[in-house]
N, C-alpha and C positions, 0 to 999 in steps of 0.2 A: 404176319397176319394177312389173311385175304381182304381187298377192300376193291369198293369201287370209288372211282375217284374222278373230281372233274375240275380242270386249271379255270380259276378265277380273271386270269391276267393273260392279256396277250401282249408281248415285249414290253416288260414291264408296267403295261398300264392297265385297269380294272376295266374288265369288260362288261359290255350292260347285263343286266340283269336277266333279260331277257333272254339273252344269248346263252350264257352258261345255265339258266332251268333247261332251258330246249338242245342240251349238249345231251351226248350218250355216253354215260358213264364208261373210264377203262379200268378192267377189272385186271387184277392183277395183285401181286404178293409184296408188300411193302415191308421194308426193316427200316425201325430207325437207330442207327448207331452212332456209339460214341468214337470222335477220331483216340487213339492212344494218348495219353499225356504226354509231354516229351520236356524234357530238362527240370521235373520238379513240378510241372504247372500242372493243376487242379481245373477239374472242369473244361478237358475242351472243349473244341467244336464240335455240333452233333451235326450229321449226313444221314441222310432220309434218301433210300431208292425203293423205287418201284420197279419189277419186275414186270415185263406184262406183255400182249402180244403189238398192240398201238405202242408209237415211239413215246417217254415220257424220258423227259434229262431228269437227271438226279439232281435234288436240291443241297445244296452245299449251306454251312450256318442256318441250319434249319431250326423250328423252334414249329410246338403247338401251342396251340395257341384258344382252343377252345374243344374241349370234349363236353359232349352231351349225348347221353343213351348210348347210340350206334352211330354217333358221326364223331367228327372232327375237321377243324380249321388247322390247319399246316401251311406253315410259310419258308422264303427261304432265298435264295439264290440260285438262280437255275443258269446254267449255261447252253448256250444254241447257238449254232451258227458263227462263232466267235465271238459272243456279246455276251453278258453276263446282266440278265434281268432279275428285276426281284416278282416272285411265283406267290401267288397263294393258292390251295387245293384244299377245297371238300375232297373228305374223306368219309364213305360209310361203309363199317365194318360188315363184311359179308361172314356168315353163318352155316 
């Protein structure tokens, strides 16, 4: 699904308010997928990427977290730079 999408968190920490309304959305093609089960186990982890032309890591145990109308709250683990932060991103489904 096409969405535009804007990170809540910069290295794990929530950024003001301010900042991410006056962000410009990156538009791009999100899947979210299930990892394979493996040994019997049920429900694994789900992996959320973004496709898009702006660099976005992929969230790893990702989880949503709120759907309403044309958005969405998605969370996750994101990895950069060698460090492994916890992400949140608006998501609004593009039409």
């Amino acid at each position: 699904m096409v969405v535009d999408l804007v990170e809540l968190n910069h290295a794990g920490r929530r950024l003001p308010r301010e900042v991410w309304r006056a962000a410009v959305p990156i538009r791009g093609e999100l899947s979210v997928l299930k990892y394979m089960s493996w040994h019997g186990h049920k429900g694994g982890p789900v992996f959320a990427a973004l496709r898009a032309q702006g660099l976005v890591a992929d969230l790893s145990k990702a989880r949503i977290w709120h759907m309403s109308g044309r958005s969405t709250l998605l969370s996750g683990q994101q990895r950069t730079q060698g460090r492994t932060d916890d992400q949140v991103c608006w998501c609004r489904f593009v039409q």
